[in-house]
C-alpha positions as CSV (number, residue, x, y, z in Angstrom):
1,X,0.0,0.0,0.0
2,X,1.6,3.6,-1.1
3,X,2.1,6.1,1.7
4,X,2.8,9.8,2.0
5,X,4.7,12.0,4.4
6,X,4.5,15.5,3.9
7,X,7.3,18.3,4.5
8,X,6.8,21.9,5.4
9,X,8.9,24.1,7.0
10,X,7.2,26.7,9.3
11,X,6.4,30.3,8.8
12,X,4.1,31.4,11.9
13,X,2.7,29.3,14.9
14,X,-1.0,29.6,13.6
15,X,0.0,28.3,10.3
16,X,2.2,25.6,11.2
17,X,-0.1,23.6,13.5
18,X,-3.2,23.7,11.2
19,X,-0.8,22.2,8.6
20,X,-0.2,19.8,11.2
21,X,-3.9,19.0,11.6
22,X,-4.6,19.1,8.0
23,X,-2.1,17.4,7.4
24,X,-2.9,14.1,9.7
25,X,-6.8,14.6,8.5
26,X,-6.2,14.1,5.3
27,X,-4.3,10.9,5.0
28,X,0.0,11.8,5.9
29,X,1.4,9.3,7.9
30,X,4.5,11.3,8.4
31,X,4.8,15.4,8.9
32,X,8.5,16.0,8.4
33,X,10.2,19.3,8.2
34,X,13.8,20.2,7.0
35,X,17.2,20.8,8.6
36,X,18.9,23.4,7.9
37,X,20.7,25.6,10.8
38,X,19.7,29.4,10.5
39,X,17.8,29.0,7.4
40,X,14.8,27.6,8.4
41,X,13.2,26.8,11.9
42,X,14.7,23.8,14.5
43,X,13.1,20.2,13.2
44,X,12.3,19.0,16.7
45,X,10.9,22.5,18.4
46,X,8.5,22.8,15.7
47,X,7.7,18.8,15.8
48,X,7.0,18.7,19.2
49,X,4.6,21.4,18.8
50,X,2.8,19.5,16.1
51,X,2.8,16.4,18.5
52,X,0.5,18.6,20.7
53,X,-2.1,19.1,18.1
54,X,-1.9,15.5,16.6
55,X,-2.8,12.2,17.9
56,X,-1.6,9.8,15.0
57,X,0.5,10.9,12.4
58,X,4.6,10.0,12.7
59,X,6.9,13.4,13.2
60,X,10.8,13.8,11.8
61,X,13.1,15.7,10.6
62,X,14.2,15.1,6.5
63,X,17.1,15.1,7.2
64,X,19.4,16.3,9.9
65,X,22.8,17.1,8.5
66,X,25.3,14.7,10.4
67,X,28.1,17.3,10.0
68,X,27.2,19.3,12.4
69,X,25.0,17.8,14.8
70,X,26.5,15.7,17.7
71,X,24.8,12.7,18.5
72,X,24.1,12.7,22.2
73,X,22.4,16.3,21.3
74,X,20.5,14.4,18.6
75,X,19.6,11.7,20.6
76,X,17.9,13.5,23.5
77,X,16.1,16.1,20.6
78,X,14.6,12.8,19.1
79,X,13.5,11.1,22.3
80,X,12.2,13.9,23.5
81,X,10.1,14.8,20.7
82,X,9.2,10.8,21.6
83,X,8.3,11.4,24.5
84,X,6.0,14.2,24.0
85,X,4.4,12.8,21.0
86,X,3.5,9.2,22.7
87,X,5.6,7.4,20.2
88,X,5.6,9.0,17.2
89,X,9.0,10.0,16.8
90,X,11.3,9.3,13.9
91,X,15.6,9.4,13.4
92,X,15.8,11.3,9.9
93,X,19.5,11.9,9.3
94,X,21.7,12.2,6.0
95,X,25.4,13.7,5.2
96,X,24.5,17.4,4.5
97,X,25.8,19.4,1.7
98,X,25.6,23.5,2.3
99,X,29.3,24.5,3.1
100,X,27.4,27.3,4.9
101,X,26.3,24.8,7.2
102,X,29.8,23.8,8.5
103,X,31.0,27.7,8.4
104,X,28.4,28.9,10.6
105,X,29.8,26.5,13.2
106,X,33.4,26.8,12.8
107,X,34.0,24.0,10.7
108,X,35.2,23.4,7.1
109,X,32.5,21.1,5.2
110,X,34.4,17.8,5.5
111,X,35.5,16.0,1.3
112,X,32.8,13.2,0.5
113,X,34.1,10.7,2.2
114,X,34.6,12.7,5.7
115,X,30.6,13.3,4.9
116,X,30.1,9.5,4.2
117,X,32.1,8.6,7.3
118,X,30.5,11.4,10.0
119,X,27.2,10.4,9.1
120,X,27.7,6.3,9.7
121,X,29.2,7.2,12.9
122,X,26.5,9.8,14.1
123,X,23.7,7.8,12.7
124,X,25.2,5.1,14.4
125,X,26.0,6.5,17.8
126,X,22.6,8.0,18.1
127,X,20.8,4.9,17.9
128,X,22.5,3.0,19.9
129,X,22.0,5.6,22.5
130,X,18.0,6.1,21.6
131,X,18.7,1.9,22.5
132,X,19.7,2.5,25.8
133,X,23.3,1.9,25.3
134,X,26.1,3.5,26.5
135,X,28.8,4.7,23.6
136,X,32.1,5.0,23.1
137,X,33.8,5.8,19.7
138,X,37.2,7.1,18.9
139,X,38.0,7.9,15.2
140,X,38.6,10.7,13.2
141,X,34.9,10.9,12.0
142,X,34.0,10.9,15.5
143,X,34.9,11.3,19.5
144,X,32.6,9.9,22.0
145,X,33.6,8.5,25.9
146,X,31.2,6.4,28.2
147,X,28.3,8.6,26.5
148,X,24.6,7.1,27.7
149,X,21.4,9.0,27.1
150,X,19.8,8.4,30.5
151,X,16.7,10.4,30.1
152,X,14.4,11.2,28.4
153,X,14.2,7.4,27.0
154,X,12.0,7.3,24.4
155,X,8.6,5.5,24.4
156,X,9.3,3.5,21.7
157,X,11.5,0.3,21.8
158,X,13.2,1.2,18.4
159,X,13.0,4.5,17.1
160,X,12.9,4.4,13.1
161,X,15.4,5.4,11.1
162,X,14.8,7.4,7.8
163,X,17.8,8.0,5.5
164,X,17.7,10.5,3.2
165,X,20.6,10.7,0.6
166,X,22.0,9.9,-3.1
167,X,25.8,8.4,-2.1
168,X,26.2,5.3,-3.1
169,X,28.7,4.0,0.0
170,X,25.7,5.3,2.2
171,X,22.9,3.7,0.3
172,X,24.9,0.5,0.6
173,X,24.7,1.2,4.4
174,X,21.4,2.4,4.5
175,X,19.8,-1.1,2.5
176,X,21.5,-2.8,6.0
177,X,20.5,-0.2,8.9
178,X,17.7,2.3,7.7
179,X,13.8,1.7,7.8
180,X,13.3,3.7,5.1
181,X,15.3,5.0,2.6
182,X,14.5,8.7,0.9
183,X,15.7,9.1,-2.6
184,X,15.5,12.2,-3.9
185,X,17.6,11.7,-7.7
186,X,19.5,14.8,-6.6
187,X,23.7,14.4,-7.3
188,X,26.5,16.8,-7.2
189,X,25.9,20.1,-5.3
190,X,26.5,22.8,-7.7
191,X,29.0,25.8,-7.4
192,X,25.9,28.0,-4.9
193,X,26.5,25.0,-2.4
194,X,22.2,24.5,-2.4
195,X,21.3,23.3,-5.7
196,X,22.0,20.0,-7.0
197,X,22.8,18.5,-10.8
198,X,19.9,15.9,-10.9
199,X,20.0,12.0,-11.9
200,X,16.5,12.0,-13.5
201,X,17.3,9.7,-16.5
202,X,15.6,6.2,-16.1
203,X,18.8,4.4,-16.8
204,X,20.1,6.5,-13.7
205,X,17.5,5.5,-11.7
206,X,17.4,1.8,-12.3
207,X,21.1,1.5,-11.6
208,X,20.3,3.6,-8.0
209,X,18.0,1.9,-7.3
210,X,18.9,-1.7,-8.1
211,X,21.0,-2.2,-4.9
212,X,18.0,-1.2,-3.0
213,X,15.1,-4.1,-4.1
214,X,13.2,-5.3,-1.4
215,X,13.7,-1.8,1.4
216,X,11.4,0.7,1.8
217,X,12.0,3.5,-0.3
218,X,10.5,7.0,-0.4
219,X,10.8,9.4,-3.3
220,X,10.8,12.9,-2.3
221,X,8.7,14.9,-5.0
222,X,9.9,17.9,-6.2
223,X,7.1,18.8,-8.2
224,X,3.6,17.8,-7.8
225,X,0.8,19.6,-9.3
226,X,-3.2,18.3,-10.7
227,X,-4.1,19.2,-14.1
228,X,-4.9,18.3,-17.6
229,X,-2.1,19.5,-19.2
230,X,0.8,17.9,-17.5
231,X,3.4,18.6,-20.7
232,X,2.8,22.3,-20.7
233,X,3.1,22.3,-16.8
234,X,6.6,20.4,-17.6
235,X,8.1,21.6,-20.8
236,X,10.1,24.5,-18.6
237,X,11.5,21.7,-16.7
238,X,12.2,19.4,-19.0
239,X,14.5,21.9,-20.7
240,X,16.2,23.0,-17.4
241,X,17.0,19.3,-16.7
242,X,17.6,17.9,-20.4
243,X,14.7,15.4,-20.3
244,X,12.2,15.1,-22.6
245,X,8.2,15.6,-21.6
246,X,7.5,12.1,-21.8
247,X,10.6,10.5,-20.1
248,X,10.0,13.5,-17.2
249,X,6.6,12.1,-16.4
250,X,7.5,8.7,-15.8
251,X,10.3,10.0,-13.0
252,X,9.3,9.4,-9.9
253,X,10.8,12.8,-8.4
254,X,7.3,14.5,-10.2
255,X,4.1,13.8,-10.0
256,X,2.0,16.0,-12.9
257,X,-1.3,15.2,-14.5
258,X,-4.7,14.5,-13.4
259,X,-5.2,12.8,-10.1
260,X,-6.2,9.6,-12.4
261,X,-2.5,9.9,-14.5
262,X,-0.8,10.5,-10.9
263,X,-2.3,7.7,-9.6
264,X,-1.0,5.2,-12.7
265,X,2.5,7.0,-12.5
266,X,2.6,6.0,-8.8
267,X,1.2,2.4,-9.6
268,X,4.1,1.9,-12.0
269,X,6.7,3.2,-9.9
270,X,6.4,0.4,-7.6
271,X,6.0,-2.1,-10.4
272,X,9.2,-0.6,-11.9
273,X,11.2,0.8,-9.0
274,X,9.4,-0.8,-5.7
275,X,9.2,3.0,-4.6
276,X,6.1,2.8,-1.9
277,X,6.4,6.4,-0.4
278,X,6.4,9.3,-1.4
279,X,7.5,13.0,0.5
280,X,4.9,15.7,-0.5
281,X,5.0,19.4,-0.3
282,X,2.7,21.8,-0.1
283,X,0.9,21.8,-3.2
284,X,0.1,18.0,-2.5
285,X,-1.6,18.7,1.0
286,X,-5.3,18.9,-0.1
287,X,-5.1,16.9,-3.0
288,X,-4.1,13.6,-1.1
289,X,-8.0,12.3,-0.5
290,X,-8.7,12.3,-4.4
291,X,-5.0,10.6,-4.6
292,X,-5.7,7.9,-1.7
293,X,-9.2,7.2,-3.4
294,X,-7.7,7.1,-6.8
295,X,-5.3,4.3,-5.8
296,X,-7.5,2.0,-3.8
């Protein structure tokens, strides 16, 4: 059965928790909000004030960047938001890629394989102190002595892990560790150090996603919009991206037609890819009743 988070970053407290509510009404099983430090708001803070509002829907941040966050830090943001949500809490983590992220802490963004290595560690670390354990690690990616996470312990007995990312070293590790892998078909990071080349051809995505059969993976939509003319809604892109109207429609990375041609694209997704989830934004959020109805 297909399933749908949906990210939103928040602009004002009245806003934010209706989208919360909305959100959870109409059929999300995840709200999940980005990472970004001193670009947009904190992931957890803003989860824990949807937990208030909602009763079932699962909360996390897509994705923390494992640069610069330290995993006893991480650990006690995640089971608190646990905690106060009754269980709903989930460990979204991937390697970061703004070098303005590392300056604003005093740190020079790491090569890729620094990135690759701090995020095993840190995604590591903080599970196995989110299990109770106590931690000690001592490598160049990462320094931790006789570190336990005491309290808060979080209500759940495993906290899921979501792993959002394009590496290949970390997908490998994600197929073994991660409940949930987010794919997003975004590759190098371009000169700005926030926008990505993309790896929209189909031939790129079947080799991506071969390693993969079998896991739970989640495609993070970068467009998604209902109407009847889905190839004038994509010729712009197509030409930005070097893809043809046709081949663009069949990525899973945009969802564009009628609710009816949506629904088929997701349908053969999983028959293609086994993609099962999919990350919304904010032109999905009223639209996913018609979708949910359309694929049952």
């Amino acid at each position: 059965m297909t399933a749908f988070a949906f990210q939103a970053v928040p602009q004002n407290a009245t806003e934010w928790l209706e989208t919360a509510r909305t959100a959870e009404a109409n059929g999300f099983d995840t709200l999940l909000t980005p990472d970004h430090p001193g670009q947009c708001a904190a992931p957890h803070v803003a989860l824990a004030a949807a937990a208030a509002v909602t009763t079932t829907i699962k909360l996390g941040a897509y994705v923390v960047n494992a640069g610069v966050r330290e995993p006893m830090l991480l650990a006690a943001d995640v089971a608190t938001l646990d905690v106060v949500s009754g269980g709903r809490a989930l460990l979204g983590i991937g390697a970061g890629h703004n070098p303005a992220e590392w300056e604003s802490v005093g740190q020079t963004r790491p090569d890729v394989r620094g990135r690759v290595d701090r995020c095993i560690a840190v995604a590591e670390a903080t599970r196995r102190l989110l299990a109770g354990e106590e931690v000690t690690v001592d490598t160049p990616a990462l320094t931790m002595t006789g570190a336990r996470l005491e309290k808060p312990r979080p209500v759940q007995a495993k906290v899921p892990l979501l792993f959002g990312g394009g590496n290949s070293r970390l997908l490998r590790w994600a197929a073994e560790e991660a409940d949930v892998i987010g794919l997003s078909g975004l590759g190098r990071t371009r000169p700005d150090g926030r926008n990505h080349e993309v790896r929209w051809r189909l031939d790129q995505i079947d080799e991506h996603v071969e390693p993969l059969r079998g896991k739970v993976l989640e495609a993070l939509v970068q467009q998604f919009e209902v109407t009847d003319d889905a190839e004038a809604a994509l010729e712009e892109m197509a030409d930005d991206v070097g893809l043809g109207v046709d081949e663009l429609r069949q990525v899973p990375f945009i969802l564009v037609g009628t609710i009816e041609e949506i629904a088929a694209q997701i349908r053969e997704h999983e028959r293609r890819w086994g993609i099962t989830r999919y990350a919304l934004r904010r032109t999905a959020l009223d639209h996913l009743p018609a979708l949910i109805k359309a694929l049952a």
